[in-house]
DRENDO-1510 file (C-alpha; in Angstrom, 1 decimal, always signed):
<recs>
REC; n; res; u; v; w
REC; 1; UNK; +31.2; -20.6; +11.4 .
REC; 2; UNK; +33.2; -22.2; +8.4 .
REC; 3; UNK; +35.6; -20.6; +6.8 .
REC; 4; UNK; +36.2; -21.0; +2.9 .
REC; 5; UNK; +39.0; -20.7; +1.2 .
REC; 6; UNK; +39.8; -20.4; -3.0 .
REC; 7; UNK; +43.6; -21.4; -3.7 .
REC; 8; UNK; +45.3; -20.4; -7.0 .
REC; 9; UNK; +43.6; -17.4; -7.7 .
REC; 10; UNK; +46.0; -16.2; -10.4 .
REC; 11; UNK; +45.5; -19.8; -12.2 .
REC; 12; UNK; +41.9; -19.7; -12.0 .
REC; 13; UNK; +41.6; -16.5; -12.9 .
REC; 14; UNK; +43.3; -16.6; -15.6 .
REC; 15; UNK; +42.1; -19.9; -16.5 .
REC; 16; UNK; +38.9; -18.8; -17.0 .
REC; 17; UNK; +39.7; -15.2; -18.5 .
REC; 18; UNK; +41.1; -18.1; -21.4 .
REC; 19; UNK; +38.0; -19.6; -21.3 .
REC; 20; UNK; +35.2; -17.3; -21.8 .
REC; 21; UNK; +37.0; -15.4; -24.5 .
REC; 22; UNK; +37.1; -18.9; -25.9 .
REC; 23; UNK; +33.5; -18.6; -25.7 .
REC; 24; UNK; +32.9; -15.4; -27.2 .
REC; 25; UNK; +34.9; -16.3; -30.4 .
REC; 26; UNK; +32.9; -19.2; -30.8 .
REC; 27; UNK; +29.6; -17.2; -30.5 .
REC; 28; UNK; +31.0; -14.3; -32.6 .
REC; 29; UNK; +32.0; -17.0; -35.6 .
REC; 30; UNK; +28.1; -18.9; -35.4 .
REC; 31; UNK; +26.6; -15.2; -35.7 .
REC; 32; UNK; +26.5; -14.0; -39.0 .
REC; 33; UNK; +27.9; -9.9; -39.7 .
REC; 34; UNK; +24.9; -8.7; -39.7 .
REC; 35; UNK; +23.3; -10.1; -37.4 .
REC; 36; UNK; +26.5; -9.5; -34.6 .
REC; 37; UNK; +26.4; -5.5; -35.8 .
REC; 38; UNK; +23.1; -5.1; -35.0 .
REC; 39; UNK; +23.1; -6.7; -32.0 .
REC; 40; UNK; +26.4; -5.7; -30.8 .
REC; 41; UNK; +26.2; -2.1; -31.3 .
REC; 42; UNK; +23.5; -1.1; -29.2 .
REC; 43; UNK; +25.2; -3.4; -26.0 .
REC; 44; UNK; +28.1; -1.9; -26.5 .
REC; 45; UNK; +26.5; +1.5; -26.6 .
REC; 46; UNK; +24.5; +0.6; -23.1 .
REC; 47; UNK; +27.8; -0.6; -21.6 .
REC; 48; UNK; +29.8; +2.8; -22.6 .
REC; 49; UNK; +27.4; +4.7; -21.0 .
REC; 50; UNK; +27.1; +2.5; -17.8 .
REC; 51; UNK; +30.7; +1.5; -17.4 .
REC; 52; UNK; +31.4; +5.9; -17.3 .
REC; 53; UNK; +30.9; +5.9; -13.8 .
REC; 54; UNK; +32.1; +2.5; -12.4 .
REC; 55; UNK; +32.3; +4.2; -9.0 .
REC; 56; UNK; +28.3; +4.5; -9.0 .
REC; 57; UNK; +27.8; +0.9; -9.5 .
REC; 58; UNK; +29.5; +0.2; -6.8 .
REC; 59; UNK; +27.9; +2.9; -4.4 .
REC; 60; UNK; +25.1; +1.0; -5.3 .
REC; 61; UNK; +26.0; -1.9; -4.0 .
REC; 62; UNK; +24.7; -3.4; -0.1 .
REC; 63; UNK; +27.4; -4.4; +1.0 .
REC; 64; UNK; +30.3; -2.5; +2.0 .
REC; 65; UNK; +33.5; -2.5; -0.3 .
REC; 66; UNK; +36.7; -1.7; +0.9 .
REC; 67; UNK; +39.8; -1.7; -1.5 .
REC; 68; UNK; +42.8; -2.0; +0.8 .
REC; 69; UNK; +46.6; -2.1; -0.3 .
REC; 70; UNK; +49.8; -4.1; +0.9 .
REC; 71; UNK; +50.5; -2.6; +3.9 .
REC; 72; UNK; +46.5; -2.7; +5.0 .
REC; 73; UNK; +45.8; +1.3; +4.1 .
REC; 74; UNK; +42.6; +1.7; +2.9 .
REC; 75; UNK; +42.8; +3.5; -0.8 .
REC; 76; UNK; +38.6; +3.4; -1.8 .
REC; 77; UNK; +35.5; +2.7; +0.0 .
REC; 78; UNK; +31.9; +2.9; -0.8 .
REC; 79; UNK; +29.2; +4.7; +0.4 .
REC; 80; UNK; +27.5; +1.6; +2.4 .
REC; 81; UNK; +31.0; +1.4; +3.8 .
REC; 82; UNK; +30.7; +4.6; +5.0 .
REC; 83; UNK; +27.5; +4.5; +6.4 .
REC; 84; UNK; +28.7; +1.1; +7.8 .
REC; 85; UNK; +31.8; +2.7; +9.8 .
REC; 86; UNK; +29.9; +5.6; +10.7 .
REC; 87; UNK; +32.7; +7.8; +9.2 .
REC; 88; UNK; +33.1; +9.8; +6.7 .
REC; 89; UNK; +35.9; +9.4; +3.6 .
REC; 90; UNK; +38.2; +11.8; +4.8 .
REC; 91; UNK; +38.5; +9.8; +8.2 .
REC; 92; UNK; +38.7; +6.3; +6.2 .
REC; 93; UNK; +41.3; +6.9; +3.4 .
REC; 94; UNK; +44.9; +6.0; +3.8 .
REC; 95; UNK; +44.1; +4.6; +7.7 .
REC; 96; UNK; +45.3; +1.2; +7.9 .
REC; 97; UNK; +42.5; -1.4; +8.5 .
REC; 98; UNK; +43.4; -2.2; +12.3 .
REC; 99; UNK; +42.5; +1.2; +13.0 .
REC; 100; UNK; +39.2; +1.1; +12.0 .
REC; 101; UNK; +38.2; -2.4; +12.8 .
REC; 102; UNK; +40.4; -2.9; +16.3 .
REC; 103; UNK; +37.5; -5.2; +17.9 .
REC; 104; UNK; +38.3; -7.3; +14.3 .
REC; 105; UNK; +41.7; -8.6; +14.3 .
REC; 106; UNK; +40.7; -11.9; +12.7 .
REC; 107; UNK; +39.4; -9.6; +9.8 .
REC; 108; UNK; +42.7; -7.9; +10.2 .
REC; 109; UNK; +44.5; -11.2; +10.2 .
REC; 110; UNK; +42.7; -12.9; +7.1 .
REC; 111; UNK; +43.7; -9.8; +4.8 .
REC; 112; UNK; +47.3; -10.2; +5.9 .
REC; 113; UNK; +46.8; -13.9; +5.0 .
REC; 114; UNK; +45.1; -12.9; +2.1 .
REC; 115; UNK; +47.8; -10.5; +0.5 .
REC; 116; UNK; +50.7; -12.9; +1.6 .
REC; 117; UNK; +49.3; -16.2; +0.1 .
REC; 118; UNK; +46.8; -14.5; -3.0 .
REC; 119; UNK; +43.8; -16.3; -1.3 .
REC; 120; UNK; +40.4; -15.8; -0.6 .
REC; 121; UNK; +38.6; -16.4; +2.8 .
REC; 122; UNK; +35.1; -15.7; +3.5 .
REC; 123; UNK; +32.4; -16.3; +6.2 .
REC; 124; UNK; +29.1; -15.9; +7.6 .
REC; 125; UNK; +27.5; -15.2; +11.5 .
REC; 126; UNK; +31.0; -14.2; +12.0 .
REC; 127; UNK; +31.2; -12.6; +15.9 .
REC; 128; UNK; +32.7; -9.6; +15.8 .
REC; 129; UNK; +32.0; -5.8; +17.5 .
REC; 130; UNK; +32.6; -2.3; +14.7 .
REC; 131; UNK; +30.0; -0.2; +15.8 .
REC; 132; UNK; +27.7; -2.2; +17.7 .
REC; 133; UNK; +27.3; -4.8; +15.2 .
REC; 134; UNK; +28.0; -8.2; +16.8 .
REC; 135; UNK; +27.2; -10.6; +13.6 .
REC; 136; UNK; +28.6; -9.9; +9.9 .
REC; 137; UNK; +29.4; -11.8; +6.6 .
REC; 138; UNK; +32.4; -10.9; +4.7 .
REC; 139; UNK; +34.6; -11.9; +1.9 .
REC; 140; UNK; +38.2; -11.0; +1.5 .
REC; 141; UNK; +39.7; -11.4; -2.3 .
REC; 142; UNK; +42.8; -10.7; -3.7 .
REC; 143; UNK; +43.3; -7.8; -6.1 .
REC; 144; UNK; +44.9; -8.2; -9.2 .
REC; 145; UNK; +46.5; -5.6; -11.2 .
REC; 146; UNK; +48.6; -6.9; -14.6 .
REC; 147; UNK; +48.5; -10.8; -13.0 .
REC; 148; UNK; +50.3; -9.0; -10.0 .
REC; 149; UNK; +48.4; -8.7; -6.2 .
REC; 150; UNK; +48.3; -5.7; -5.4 .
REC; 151; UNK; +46.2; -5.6; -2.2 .
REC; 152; UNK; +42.8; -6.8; -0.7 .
REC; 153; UNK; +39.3; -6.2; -1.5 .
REC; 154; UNK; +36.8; -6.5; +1.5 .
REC; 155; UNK; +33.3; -7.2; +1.4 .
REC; 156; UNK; +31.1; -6.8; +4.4 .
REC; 157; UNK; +27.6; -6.5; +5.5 .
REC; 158; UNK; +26.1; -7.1; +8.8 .
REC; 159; UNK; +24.3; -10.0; +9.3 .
REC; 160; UNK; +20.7; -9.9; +11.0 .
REC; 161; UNK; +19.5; -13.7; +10.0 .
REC; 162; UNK; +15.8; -13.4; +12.1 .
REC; 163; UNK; +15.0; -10.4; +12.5 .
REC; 164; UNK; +15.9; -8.5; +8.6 .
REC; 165; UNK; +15.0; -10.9; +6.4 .
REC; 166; UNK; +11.3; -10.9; +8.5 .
REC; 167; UNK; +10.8; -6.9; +7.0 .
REC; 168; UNK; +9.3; -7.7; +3.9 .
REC; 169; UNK; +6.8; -10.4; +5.1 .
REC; 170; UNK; +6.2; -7.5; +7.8 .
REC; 171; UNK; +5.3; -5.2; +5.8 .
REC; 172; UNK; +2.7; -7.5; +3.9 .
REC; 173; UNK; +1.5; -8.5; +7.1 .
REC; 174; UNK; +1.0; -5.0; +8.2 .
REC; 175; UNK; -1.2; -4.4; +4.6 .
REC; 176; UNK; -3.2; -7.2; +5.5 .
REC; 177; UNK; -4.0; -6.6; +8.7 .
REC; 178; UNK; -5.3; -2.9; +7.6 .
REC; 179; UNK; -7.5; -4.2; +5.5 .
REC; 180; UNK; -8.9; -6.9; +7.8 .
REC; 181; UNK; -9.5; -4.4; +10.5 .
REC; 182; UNK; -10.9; -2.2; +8.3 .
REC; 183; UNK; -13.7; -4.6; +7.4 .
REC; 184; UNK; -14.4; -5.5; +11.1 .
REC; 185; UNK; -14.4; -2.1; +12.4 .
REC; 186; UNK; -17.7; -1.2; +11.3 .
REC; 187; UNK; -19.9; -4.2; +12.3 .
REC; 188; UNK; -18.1; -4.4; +15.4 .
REC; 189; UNK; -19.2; -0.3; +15.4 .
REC; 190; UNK; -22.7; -1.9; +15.3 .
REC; 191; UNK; -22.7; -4.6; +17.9 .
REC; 192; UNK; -21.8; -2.5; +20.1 .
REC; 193; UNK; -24.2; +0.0; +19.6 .
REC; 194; UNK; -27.2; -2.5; +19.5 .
REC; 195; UNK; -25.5; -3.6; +22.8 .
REC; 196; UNK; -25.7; -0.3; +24.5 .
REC; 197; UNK; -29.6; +0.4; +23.2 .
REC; 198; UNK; -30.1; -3.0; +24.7 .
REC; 199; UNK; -29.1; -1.7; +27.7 .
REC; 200; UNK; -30.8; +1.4; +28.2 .
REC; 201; UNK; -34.1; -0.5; +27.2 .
REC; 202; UNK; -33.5; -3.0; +29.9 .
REC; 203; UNK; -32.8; -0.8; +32.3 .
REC; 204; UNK; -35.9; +1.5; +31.3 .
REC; 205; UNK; -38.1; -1.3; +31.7 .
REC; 206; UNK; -37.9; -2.6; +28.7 .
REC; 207; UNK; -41.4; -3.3; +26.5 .
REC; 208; UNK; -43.7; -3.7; +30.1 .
REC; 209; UNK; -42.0; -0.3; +31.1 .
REC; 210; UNK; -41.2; -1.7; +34.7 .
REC; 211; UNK; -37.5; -1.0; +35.5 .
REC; 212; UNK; -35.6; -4.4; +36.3 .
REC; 213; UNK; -35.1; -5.4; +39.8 .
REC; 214; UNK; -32.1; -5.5; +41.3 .
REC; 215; UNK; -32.0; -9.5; +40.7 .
REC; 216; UNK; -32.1; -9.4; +37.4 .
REC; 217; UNK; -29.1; -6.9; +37.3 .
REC; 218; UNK; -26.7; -9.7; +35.6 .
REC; 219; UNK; -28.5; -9.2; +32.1 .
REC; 220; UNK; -26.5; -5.5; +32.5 .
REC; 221; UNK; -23.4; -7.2; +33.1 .
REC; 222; UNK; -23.6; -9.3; +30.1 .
REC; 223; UNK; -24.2; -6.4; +28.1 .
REC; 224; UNK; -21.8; -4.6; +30.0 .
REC; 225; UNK; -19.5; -7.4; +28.7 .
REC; 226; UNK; -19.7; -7.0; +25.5 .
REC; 227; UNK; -19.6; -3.1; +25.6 .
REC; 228; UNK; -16.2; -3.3; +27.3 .
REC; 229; UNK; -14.9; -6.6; +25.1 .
REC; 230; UNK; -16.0; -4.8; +22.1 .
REC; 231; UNK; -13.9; -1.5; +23.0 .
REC; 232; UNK; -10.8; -4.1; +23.8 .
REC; 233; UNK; -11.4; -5.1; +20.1 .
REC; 234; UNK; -12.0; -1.9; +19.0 .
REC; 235; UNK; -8.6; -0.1; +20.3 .
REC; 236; UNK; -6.5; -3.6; +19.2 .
REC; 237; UNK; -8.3; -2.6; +15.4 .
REC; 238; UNK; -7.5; +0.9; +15.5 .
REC; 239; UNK; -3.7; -0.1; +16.0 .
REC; 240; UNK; -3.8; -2.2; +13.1 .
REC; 241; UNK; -5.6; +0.5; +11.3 .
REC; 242; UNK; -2.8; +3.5; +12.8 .
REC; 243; UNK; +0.1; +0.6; +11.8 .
REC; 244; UNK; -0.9; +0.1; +8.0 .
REC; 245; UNK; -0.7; +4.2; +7.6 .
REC; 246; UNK; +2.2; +5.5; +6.1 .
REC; 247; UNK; +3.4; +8.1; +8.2 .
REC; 248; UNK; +2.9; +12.0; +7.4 .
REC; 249; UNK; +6.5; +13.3; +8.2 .
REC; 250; UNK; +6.8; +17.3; +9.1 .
REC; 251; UNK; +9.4; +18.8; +12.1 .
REC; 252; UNK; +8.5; +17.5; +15.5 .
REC; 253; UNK; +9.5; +18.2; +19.1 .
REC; 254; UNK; +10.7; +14.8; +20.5 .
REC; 255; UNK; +10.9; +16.2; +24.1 .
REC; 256; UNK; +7.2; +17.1; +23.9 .
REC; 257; UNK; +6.0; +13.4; +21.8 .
REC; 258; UNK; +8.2; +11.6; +24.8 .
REC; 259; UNK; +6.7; +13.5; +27.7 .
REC; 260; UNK; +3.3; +12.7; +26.2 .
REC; 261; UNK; +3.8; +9.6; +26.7 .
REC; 262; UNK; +5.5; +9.6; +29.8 .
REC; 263; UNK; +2.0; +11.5; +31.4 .
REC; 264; UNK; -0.6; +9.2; +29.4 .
REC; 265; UNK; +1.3; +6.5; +31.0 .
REC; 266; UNK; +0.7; +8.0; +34.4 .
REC; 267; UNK; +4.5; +5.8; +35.6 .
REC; 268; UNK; +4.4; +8.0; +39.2 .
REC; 269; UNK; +0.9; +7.1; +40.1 .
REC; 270; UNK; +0.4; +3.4; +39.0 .
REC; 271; UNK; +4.1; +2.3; +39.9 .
REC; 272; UNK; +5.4; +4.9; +42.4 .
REC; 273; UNK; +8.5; +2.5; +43.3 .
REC; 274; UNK; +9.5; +3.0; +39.2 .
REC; 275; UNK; +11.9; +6.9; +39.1 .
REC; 276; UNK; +12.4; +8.5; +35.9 .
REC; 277; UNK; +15.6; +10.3; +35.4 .
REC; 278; UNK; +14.8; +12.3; +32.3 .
REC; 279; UNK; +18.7; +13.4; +30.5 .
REC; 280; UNK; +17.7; +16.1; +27.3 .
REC; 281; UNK; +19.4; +17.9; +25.5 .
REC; 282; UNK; +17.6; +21.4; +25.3 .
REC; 283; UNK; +19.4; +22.8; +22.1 .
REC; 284; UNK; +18.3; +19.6; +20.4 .
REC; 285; UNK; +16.9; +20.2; +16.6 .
REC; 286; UNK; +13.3; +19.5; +15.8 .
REC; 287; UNK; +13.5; +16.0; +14.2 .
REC; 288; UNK; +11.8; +15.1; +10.9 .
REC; 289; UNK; +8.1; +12.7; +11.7 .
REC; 290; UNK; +5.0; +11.7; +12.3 .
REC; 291; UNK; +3.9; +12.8; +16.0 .
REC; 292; UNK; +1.5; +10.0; +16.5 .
REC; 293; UNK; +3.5; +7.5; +15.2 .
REC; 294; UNK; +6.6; +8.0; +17.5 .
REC; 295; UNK; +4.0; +8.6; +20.6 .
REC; 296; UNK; +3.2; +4.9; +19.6 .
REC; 297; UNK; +6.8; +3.9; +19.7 .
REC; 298; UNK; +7.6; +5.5; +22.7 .
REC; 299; UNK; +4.5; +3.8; +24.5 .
REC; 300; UNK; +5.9; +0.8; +23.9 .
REC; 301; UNK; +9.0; +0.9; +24.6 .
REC; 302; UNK; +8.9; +2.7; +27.8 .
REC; 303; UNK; +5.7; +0.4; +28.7 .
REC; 304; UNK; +7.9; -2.8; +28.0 .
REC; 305; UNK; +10.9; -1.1; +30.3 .
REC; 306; UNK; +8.3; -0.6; +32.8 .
REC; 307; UNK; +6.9; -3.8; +32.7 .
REC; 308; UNK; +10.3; -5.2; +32.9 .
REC; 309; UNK; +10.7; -3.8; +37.1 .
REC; 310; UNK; +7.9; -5.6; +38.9 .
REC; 311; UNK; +9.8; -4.5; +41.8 .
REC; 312; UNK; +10.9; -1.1; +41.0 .
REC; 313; UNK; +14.1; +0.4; +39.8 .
REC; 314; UNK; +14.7; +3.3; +37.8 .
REC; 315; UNK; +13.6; +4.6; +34.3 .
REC; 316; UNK; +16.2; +6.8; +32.6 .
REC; 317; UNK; +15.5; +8.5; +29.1 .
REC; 318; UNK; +18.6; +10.4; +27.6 .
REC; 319; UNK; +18.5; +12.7; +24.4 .
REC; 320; UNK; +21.4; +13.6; +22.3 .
REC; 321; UNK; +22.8; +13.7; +18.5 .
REC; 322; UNK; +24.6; +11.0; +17.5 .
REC; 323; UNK; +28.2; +10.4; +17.8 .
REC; 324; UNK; +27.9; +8.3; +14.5 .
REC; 325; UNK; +27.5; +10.2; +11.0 .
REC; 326; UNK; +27.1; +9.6; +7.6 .
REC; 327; UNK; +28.3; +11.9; +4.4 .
REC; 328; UNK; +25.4; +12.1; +1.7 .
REC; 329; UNK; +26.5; +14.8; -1.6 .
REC; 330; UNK; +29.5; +16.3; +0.5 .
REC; 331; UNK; +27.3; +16.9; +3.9 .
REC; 332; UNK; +27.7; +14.7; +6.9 .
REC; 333; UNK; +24.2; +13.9; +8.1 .
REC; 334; UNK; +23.8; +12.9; +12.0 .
REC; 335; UNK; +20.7; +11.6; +14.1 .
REC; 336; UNK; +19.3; +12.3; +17.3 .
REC; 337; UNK; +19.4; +9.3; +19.9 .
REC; 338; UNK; +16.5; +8.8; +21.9 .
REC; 339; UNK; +17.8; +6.2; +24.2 .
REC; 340; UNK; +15.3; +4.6; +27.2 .
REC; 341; UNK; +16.9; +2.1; +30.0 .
REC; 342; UNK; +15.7; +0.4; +32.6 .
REC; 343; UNK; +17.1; -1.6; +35.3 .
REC; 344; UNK; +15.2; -4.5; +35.3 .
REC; 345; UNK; +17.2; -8.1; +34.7 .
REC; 346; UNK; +18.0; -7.4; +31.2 .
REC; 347; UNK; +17.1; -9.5; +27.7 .
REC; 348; UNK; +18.8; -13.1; +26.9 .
REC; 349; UNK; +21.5; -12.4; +24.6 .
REC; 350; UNK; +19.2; -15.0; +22.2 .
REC; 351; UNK; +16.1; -13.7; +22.7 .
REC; 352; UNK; +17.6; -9.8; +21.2 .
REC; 353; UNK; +17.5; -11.6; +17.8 .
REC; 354; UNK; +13.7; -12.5; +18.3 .
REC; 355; UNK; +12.3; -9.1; +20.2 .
REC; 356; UNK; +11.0; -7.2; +17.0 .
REC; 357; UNK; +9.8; -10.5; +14.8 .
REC; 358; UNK; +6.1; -10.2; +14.9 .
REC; 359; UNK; +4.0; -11.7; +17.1 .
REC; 360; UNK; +6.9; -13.1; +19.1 .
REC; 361; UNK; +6.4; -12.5; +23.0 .
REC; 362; UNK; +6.7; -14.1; +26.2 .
REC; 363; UNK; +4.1; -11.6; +28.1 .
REC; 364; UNK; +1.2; -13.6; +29.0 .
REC; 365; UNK; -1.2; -10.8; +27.5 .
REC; 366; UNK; +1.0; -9.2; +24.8 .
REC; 367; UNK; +0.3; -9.3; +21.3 .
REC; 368; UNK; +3.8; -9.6; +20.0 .
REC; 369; UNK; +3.3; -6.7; +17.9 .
REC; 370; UNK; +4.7; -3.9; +19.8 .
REC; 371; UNK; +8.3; -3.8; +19.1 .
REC; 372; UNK; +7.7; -5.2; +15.4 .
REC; 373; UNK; +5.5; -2.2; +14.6 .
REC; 374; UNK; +7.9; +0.0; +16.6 .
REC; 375; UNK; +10.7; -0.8; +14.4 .
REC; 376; UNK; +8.9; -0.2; +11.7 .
REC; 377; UNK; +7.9; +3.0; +12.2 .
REC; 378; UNK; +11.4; +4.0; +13.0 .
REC; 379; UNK; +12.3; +2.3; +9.8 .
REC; 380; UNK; +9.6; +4.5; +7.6 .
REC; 381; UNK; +11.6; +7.2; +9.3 .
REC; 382; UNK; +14.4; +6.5; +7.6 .
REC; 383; UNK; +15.5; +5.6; +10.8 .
REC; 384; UNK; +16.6; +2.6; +13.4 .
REC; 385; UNK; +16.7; +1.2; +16.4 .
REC; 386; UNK; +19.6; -1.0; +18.4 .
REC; 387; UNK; +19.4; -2.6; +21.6 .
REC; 388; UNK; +22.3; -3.7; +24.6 .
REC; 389; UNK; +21.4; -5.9; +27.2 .
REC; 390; UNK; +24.4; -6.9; +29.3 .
REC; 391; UNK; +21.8; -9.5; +30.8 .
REC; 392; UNK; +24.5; -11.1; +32.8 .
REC; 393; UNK; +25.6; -7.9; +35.0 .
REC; 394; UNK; +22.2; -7.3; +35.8 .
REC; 395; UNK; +22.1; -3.7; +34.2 .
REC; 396; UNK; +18.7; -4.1; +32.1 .
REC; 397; UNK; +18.2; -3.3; +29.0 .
REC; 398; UNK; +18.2; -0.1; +26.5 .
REC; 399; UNK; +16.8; +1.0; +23.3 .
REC; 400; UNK; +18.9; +3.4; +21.2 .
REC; 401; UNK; +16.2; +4.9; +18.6 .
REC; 402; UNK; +18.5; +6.4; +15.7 .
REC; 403; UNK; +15.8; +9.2; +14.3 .
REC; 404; UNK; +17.1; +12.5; +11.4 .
REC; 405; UNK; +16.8; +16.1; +12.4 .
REC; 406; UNK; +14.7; +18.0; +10.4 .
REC; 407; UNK; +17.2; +19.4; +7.8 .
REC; 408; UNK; +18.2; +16.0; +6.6 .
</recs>
């Protein structure tokens, strides 16, 4: 991590406030009057009318802006800050900044530096803990009012270098594959078909009408074979096929789509040294979904947690809204938290980055898909997902899945 600095700020500022209105007076003396009327009346009409509401250009931005003054109280942030704290405005405004970022005090630290020496510091992958993030970029400016500093401006987004910047090839990926599987899943319909016909006419004798002797039996297996080969195909197609549709989003019962899963999964039969502890919360709101989508993330997840205790160990699924809230148009807005844990020997701190890329797996017969298209789902949810893995005390892993009630 590197750590930039910009010196002089009230020179260089200035310096090139001198410049560009150089600049402009050069461009306005080349331009005939007419020409710069008509071409400076309707910019300047376009800029009134934007520039009305500065506050919504910044609400618009990504990254979350935080205008802090002299003695680190927060006096303005935006609504991606919000939703980055997890707080609404009345709990941000006038707190100082220690307060809100206590896991940050080299954050803390730079804006001192920052308002003390009218620099600017900025950095990138910088390891940090506010909410569960671990990994942000930031920026920390000086404020100028009248050639005066007059506090700190803070921008800061969290930094996901694998796994974010994957979602738009994802989702590309995803509209290919649909379309491939759609194209195979009808021949492969066919073969499978002729395979069984084949079959049956062996097995009924065939064109001499004499059934087949019990040493010729291996011709069935072939075509048994390809029956059950084809079917593998077949379900891995219908996947792709169930992950290229957009999901159809009406109130669901989570309780209901999670035990579903639980019983297809059939966890007390095929791994009776595996318990499940299940933690709900009964007066939990119908959230807003697609039932056979989240049955899909739920099978995988819980699957993978299974998978992770060859030896046993215990399977815990909790329910609950979430402590963390957002404020949209004057309402706070809150999820509900699916989370699933297991007890098996956890994720590599590394390897959390790479879990949901596509295609990325360590499982000798996984597909690499399952967490990728998981994520996604959540994401078309208008949710998300975040994982902990304290790999090193042995506690296993769990998946937080951040989905809205119904009336959001």
């Amino acid at each position: 991590m590197v750590f930039r600095t910009t010196d002089n700020n009230v020179t260089t500022t200035a310096g090139k406030m001198h410049s560009e209105k150089g600049q402009k007076q050069q461009r306005a003396h080349s331009l005939s009057p007419g020409k710069a009327c008509m071409s400076s009346v309707p910019l300047a009409r376009q800029s009134q009318r934007l520039l009305k509401d500065p506050v919504a250009l910044i609400n618009s931005l990504e990254d979350a802006i935080l205008l802090v003054d002299k003695k680190t109280s927060i006096l303005f942030i935006n609504k991606t800050g919000e939703e980055f704290l997890r707080k609404g405005h009345r709990e941000i405004i006038g707190r100082r900044l220690g307060e809100l970022f206590p896991d940050a005090k080299a954050i803390v630290k730079l804006t001192r530096k920052t308002i003390k020496e009218s620099r600017s510091f900025s950095a990138k992958e910088f390891e940090v803990k506010i909410n569960g993030i671990s990994r942000v970029d930031f920026r920390i400016s000086p404020f100028f009012v009248d050639a005066r500093n007059e506090g700190v401006l803070l921008s800061i987004r969290e930094n996901l270098p694998i796994v974010e910047k994957e979602d738009s090839s994802f989702d590309s990926l995803v509209y290919f594959l649909g379309s491939i599987a759609h194209e195979i899943k009808n021949p492969l319909g066919g073969i499978k078909g002729a395979a069984q016909l084949l079959k049956k006419r062996i097995l009924d004798g065939g064109l001499s009408g004499t059934p087949l002797s019990y040493g010729h039996s291996g011709n069935s297996e072939y075509l048994n074979l390809i029956i059950r080969e084809t079917d593998r195909l077949n379900s891995v197609l219908q996947g792709y096929l169930t992950m290229s549709r957009r999901p159809v989003l009406h109130p669901v019962n989570i309780h209901e789509v999670i035990e579903k899963a639980i019983s297809i999964m059939n966890i007390a039969r095929k791994n009776g040294n595996i318990s499940i502890q299940r933690l709900y919360d009964p007066s939990l709101p119908k959230l807003i979904g697609d039932e056979g989508k989240l049955f899909q993330v739920f099978m995988n997840i819980i699957k993978n947690a299974v998978e992770a205790m060859p030896r046993g160990g215990s399977l815990s699924i909790t329910t609950k809204p979430s402590d963390e809230y957002v404020v949209q148009h004057g309402q706070i807005k809150r999820w509900a938290v699916i989370s699933v844990s297991d007890t098996g020997k956890g994720i590599p701190k590394k390897e959390t980055q790479k879990i949901f890329l596509p295609f990325y797996t360590k499982k000798k017969k996984g597909t690499g898909l399952g967490l990728s298209l998981s994520k996604k789902i959540i994401k078309d949810h208008r949710g998300f997902i975040r994982v902990e893995s304290p790999s090193l005390s042995g506690k296993g892993t769990v998946f937080h899945i951040y989905i809205p009630f119904a009336d959001t």
